[in-house]
Backbone as a ProteinNet text record, in pm:
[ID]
protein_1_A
[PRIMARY]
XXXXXXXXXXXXXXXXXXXXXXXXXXXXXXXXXXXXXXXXXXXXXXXXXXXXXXXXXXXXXXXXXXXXXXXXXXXXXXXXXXXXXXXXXXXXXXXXXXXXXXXXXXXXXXXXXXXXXXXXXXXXXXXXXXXXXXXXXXXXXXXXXXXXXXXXXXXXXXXXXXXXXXXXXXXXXXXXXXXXXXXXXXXXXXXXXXXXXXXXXXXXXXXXXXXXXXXXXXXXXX
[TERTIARY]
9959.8	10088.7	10184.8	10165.8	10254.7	10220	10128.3	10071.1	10150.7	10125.6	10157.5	10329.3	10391.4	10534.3	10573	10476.4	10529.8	10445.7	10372.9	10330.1	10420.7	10482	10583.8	10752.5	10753.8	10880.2	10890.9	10768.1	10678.1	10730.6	10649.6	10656.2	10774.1	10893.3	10977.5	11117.5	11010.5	11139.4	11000.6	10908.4	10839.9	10758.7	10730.7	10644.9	10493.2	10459	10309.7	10296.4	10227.8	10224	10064.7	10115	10032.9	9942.6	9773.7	9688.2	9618.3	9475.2	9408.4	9356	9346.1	9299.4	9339	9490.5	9533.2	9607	9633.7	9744.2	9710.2	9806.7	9778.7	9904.4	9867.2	10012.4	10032.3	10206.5	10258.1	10233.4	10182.3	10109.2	10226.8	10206.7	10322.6	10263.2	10335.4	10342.4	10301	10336.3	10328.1	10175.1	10097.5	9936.6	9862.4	9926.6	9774.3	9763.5	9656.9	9579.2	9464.6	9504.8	9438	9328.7	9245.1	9107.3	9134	9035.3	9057.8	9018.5	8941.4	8921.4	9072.5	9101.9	9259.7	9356.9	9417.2	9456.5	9428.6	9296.2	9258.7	9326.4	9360.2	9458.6	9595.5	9665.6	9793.7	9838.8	10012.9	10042.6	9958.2	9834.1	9732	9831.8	9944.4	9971.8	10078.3	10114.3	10160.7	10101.1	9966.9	9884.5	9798	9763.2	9742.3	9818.6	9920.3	9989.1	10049.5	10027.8	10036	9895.4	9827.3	9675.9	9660.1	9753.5	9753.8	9825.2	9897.1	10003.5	9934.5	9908.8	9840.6	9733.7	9653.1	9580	9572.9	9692.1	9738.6	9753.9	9772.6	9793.5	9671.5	9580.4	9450.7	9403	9328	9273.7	9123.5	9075.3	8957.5	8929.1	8786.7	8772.4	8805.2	8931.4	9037.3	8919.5	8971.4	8923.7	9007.1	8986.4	9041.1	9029.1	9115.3	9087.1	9157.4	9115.2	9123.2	9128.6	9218.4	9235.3	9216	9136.9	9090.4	9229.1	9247.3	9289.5	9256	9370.8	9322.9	9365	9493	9570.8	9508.8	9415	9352.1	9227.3	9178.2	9039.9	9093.5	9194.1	9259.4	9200.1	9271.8	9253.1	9094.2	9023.9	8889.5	8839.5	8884.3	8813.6	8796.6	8939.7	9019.9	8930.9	8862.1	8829.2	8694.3	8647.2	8554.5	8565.8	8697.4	8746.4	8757.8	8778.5	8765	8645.9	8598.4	8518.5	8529.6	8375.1	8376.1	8478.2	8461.6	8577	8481.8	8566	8518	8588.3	8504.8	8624.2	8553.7	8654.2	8612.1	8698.7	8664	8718.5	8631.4	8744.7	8687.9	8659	8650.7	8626.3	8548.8	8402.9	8271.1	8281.8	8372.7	8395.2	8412.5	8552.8	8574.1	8443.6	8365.5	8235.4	8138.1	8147.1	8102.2	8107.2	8217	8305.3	8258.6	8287.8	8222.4	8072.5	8037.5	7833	7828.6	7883.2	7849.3	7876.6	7967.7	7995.5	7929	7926.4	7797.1	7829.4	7944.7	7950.2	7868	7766.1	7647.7	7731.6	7807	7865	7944.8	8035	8083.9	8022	8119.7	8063.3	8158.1	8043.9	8145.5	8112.2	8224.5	8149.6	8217.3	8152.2	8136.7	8202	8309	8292.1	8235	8193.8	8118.8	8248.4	8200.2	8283.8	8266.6	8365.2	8370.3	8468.1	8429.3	8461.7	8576.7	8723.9	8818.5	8836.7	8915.3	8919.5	8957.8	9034.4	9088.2	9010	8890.8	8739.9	8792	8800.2	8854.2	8739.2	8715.5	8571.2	8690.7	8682	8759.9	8709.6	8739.9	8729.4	8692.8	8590.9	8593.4	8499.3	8384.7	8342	8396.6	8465.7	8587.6	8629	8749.9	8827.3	8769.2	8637.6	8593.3	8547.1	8489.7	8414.4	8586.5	8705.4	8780.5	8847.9	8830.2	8885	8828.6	8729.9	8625.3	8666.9	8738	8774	8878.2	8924	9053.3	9072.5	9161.6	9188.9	9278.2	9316.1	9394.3	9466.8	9450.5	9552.8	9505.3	9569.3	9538	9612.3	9550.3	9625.9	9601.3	9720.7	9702	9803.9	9688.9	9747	9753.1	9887.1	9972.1	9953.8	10003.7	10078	10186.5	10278.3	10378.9	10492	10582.4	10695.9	10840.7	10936.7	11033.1	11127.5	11216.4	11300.6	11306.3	11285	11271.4	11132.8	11062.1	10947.5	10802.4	10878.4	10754.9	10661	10529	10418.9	10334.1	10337.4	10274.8	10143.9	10072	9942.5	9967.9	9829.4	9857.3	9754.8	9671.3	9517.5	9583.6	9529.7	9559.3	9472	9354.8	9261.8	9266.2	9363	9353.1	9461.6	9544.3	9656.4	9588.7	9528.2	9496.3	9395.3	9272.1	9234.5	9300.8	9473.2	9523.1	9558.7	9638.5	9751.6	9659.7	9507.5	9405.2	9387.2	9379.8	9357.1	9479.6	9623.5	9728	9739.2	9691.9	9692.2	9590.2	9460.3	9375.5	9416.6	9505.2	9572.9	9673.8	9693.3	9788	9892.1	9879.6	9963.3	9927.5	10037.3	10043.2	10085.2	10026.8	10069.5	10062.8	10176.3	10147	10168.2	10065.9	10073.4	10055.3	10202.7	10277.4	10380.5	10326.5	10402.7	10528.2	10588	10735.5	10711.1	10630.2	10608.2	10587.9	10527.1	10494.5	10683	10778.4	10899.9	10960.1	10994.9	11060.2	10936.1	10848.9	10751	10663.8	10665.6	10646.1	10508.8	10392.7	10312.2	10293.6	10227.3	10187.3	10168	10075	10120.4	10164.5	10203	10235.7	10188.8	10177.4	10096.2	10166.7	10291.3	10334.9	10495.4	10609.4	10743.7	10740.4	10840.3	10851.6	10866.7	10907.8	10913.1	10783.1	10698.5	10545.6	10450.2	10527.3	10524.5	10575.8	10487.9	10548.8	10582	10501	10478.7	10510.3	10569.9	10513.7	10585.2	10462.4	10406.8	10476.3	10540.1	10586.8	10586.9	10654.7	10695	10844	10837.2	11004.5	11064.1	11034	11121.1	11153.8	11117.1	11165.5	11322.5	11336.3	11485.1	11559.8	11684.4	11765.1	11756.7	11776.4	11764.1	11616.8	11546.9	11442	11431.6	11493.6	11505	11582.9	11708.8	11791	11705.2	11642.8	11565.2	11493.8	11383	11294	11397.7	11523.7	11593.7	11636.7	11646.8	11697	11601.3	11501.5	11354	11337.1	11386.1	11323.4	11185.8	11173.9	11026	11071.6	10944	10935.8	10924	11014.6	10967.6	10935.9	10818.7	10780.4	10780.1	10874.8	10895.2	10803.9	10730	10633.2	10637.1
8065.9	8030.9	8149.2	8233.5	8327.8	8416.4	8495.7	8569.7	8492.5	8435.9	8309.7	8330.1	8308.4	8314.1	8489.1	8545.6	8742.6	8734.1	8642.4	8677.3	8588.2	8526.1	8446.7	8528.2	8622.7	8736.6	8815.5	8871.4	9004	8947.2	8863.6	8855.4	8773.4	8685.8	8648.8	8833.7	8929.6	9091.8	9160.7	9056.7	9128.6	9256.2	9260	9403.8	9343.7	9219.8	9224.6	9087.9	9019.8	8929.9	8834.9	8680.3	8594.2	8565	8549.5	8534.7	8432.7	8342.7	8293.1	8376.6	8310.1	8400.2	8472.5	8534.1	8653.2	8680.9	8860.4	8882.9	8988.2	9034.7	9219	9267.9	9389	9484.7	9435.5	9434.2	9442.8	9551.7	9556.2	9611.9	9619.5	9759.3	9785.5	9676.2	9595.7	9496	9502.8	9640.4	9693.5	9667	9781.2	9787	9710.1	9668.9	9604.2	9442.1	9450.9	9326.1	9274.9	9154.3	9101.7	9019.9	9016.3	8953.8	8795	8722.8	8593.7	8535.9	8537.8	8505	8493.3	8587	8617.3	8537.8	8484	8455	8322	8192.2	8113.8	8034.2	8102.2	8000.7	8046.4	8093.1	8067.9	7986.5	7900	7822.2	7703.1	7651	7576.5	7427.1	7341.8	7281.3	7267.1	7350.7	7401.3	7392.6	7496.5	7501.5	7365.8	7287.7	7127.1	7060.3	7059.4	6966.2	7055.1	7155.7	7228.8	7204.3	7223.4	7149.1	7008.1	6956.4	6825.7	6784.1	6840.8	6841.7	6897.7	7006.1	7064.7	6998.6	6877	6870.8	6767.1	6704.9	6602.1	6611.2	6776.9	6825.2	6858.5	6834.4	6822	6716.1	6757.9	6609.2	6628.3	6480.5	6472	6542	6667.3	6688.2	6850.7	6866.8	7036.4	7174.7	7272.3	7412.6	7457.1	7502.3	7538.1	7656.6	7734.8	7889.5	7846.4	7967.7	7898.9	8094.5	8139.6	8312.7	8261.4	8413.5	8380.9	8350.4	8302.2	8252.4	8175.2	8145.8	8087.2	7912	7927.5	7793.8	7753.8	7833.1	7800.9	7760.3	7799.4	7764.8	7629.7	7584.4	7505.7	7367.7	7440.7	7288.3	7262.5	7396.7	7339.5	7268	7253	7178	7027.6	6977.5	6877.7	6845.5	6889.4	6904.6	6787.6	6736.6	6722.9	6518.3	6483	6347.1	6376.2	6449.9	6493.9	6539.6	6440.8	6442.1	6545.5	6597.6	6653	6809.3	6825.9	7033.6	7128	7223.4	7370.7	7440.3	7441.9	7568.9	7766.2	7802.1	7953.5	8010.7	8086.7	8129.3	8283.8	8344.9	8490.1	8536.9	8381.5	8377	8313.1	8427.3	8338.2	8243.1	8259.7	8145.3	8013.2	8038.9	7912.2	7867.2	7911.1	7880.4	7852.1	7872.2	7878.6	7658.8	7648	7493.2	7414.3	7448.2	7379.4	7351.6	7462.4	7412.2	7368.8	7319.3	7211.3	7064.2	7071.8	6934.9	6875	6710	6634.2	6590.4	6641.1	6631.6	6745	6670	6721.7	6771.5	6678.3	6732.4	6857.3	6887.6	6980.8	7143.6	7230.2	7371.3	7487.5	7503.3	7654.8	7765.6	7866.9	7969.1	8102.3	8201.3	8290.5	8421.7	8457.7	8625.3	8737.7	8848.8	8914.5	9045.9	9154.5	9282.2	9291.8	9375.6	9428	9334.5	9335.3	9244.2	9276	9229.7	9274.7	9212.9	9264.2	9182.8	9042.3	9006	8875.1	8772.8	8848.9	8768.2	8726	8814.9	8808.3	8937.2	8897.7	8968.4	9034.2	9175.1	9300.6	9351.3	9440.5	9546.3	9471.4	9579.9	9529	9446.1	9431	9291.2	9141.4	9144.7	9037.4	8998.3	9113.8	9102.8	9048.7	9116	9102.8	8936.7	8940.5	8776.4	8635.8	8724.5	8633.3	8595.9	8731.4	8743.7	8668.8	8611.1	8589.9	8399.9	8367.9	8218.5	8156.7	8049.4	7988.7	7853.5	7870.4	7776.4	7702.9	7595.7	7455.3	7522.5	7573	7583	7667.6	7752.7	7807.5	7783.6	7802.4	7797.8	7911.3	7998.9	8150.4	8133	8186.6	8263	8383.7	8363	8526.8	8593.5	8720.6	8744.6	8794.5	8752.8	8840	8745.8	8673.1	8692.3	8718.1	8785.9	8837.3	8812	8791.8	8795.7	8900.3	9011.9	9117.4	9171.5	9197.3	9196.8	9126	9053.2	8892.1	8807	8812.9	8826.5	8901.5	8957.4	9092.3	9012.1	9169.9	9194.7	9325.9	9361.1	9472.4	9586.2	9464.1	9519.3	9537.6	9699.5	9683.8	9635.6	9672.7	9571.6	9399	9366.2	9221.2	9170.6	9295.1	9233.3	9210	9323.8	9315.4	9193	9159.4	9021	8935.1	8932	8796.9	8772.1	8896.6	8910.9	8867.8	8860.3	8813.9	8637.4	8617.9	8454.8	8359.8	8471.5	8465	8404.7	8505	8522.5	8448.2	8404.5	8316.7	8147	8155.9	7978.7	7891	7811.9	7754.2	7746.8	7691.8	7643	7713.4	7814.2	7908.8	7783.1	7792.5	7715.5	7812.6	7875.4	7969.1	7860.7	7906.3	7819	7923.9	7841	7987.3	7906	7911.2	7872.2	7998.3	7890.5	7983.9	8114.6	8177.9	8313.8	8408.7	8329.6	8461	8516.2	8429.9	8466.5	8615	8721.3	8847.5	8910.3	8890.9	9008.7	9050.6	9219.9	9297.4	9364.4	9333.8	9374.5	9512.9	9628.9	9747.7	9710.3	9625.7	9572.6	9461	9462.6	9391.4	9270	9173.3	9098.1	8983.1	9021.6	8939.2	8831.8	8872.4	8866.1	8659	8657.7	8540.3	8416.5	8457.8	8327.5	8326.5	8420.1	8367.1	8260.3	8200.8	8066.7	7944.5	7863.8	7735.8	7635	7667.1	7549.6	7691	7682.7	7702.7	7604.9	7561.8	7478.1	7529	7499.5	7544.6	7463.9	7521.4	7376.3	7356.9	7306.7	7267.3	7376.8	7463.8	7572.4	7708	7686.6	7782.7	7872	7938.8	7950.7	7939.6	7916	7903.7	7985.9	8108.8	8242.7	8200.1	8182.5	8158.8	8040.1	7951.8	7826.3	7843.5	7954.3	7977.5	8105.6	8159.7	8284.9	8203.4	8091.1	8018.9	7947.8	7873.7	7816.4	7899.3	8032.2	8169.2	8182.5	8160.3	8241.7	8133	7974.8	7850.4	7837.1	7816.3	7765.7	7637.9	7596.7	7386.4	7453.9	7475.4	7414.4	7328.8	7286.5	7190.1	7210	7181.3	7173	7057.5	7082.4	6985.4	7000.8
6301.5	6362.4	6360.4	6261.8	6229.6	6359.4	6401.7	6484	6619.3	6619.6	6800.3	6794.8	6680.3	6670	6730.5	6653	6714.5	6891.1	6920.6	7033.7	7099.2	7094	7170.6	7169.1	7067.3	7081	7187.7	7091.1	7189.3	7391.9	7433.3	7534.7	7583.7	7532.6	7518.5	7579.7	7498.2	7545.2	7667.3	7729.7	7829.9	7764.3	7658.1	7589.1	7601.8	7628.2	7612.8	7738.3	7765.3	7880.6	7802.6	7744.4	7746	7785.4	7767.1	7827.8	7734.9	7777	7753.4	7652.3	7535.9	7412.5	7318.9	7394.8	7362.1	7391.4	7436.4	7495.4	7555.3	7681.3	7725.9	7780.6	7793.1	7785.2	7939.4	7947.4	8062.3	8154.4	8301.5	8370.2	8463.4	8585.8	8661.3	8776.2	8785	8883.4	9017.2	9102.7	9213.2	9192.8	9128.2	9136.7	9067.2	8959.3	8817.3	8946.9	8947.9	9002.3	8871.5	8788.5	8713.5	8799.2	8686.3	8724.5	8778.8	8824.1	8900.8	8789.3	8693.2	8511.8	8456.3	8453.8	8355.9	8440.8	8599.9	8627.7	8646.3	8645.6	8633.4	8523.5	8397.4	8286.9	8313.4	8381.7	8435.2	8477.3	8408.7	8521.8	8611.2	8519.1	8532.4	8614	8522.2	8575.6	8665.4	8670.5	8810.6	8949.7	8903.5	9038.3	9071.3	8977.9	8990.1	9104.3	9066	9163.3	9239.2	9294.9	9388.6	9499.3	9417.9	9539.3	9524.8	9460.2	9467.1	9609.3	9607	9751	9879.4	9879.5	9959.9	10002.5	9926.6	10000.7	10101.5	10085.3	10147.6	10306.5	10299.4	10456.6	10522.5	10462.6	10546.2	10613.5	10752.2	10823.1	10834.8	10836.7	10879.4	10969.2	10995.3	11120.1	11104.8	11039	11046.6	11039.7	11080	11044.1	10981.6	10841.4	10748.1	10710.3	10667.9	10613.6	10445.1	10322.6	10199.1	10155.8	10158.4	10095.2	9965.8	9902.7	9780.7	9697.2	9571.5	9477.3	9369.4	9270.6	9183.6	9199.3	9316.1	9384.9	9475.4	9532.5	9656.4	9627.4	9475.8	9445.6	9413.7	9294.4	9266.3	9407.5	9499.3	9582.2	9661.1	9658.3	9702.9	9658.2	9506.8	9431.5	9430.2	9545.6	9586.3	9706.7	9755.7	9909.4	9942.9	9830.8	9868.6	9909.7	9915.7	9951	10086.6	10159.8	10261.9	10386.3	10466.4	10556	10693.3	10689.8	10832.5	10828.7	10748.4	10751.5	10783.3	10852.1	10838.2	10717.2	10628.1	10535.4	10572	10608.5	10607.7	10528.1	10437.5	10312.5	10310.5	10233.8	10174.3	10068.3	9944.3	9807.5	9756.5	9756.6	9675.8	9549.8	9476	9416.1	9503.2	9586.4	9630.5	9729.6	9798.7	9888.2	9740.4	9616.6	9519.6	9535.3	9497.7	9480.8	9602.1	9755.8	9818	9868.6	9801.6	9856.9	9755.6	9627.9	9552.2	9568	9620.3	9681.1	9729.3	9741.2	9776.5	9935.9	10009.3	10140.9	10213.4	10244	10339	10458.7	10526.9	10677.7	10684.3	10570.3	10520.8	10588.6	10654.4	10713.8	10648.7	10574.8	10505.7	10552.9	10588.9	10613.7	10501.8	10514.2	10370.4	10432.1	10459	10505.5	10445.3	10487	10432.4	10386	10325.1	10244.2	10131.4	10084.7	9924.8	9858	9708.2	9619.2	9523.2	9564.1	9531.5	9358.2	9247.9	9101.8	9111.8	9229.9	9249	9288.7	9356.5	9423	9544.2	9584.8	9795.4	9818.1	9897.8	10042.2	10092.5	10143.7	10219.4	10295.6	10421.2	10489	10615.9	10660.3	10839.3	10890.7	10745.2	10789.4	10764.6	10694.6	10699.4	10792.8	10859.4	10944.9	11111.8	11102.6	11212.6	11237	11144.5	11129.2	11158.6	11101.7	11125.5	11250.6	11262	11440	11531.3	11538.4	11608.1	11600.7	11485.9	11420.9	11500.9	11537.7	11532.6	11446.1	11301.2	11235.5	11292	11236.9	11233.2	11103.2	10980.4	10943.6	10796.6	10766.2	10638.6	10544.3	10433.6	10296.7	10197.6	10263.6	10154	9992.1	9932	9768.2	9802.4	9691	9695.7	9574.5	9558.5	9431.3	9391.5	9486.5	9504.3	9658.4	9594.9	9714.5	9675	9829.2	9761.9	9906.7	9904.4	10022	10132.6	10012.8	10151	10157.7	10081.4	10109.2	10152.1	10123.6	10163.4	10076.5	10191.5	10096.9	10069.3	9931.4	9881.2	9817.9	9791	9712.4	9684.5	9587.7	9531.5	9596.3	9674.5	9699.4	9862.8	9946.4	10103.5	10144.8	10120.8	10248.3	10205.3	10061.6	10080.2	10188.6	10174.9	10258.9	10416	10440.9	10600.6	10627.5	10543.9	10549	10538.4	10484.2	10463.1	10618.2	10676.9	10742.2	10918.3	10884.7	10973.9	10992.4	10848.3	10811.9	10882.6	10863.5	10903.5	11100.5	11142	11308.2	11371.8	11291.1	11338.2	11308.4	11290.4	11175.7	11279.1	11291.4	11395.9	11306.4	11204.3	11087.3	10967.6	10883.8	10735.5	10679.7	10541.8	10402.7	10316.1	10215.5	10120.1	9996.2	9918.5	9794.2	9694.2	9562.4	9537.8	9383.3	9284.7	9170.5	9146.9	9086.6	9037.9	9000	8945.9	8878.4	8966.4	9101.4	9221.8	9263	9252.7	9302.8	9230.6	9320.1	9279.3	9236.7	9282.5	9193.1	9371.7	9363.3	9493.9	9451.4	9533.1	9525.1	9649.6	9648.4	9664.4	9824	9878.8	9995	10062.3	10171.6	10252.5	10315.8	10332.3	10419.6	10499.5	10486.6	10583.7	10585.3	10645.4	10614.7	10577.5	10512.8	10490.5	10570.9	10726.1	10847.7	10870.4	10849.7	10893.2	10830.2	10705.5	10640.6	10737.2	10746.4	10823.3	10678.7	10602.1	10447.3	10402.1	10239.1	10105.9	10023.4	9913.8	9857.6	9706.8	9613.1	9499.5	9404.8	9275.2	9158.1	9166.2	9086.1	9080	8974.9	8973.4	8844.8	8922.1	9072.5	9151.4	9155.4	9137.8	9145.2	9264.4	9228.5	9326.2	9474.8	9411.7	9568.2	9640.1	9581.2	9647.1	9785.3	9694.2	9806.3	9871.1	9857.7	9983.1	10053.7	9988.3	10133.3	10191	10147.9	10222.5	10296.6	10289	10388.9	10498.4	10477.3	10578.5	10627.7	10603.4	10681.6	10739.1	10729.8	10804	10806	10662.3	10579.2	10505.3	10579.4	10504.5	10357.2	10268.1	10144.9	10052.6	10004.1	9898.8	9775.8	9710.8	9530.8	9448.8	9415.3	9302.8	9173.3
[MASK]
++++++++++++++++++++++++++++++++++++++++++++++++++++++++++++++++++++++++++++++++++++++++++++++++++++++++++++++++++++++++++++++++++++++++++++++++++++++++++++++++++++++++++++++++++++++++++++++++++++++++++++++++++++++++++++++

């Protein structure tokens, strides 16, 4: 207990950052991209009823896009009450979740590339394979939003696969717990009106819900 009390200081003045197990040094935000392991016990119930919500906006029938994450794996996991989908996703985990599922009718498809720490598929066989798609509606994880910068990553070619998943989608859903707010990732992927949804908790701060009201984004607090 004694140890847990200095690790609750410690990161209480931001010198070390809480993890499953343990702990690790605070990383420059812009670049450190933690593993999809290390980010999986984050904010767990948060991202629960964040794909709890989210998945509500799915229909029988939809083409779905699912950017890798740990919110987005979160709701594949949800997916399988759901008849008759296309999921196209760029995260062998999450294609991991749905070919387990016992919905036979179910069509996943897998993009192909390199294997980013977050477990997102990159580069130009990605992009290409997406181009080629037209969703009904995506549901991107971030790591990073900010009023003026948007939605960030840390990784560029994740951004340019997002900013694809993005343009092939009729309908954006960013799904996005309180912790992604004010934190700017290295790139870009895409200004904040290009959200039709984001999906949040209720510990959002204030500025936030007034930039998402400026940008004229449905926000959902859960």
């Amino acid at each position: 207990m004694t140890i847990r009390r200095d690790l609750d200081v410690l990161a209480g003045r931001n010198l070390i950052e809480k993890v499953h197990g343990g702990a690790a040094q605070v990383a420059n935000q812009t670049t450190f991209e933690p593993g999809f392991d290390a980010k999986r016990f984050r904010q767990q119930d948060e991202k629960a009823r964040i794909a709890q919500h989210a998945v509500e906006l799915v229909t029988e029938g939809a083409a779905i896009g699912l950017t890798a994450g740990t919110t987005t794996w979160a709701l594949a996991n949800l997916l399988a009450g759901i008849a008759d989908l296309t999921v196209v996703t760029n995260a062998p985990s999450i294609a991991q979740v749905l070919y387990q599922s016992t919905r036979a009718e179910q069509t996943i498809v897998l993009t192909g590339g390199v294997r980013t720490p977050s477990d997102a598929l990159v580069g130009p066989l990605a992009t290409q394979a997406l181009r080629q798609i037209h969703l009904d509606i995506v549901f991107m994880g971030i790591h990073g939003m900010d009023a003026e910068a948007g939605f960030t990553t840390p990784n560029l070619a994740e951004a340019e696969v997002n900013g694809v998943f993005l343009e092939s989608a009729a309908r954006a859903v960013v799904l996005a717990d309180h912790t992604k707010w004010c934190i700017r990732g290295l790139a870009r992927i895409a200004p904040l009106t290009t959200a039709d949804v984001v999906v949040s908790d209720n510990r959002l701060p204030p500025d936030a819900v007034d930039a998402m009201t400026q940008a004229n984004v449905d926000l959902v607090q859960v």
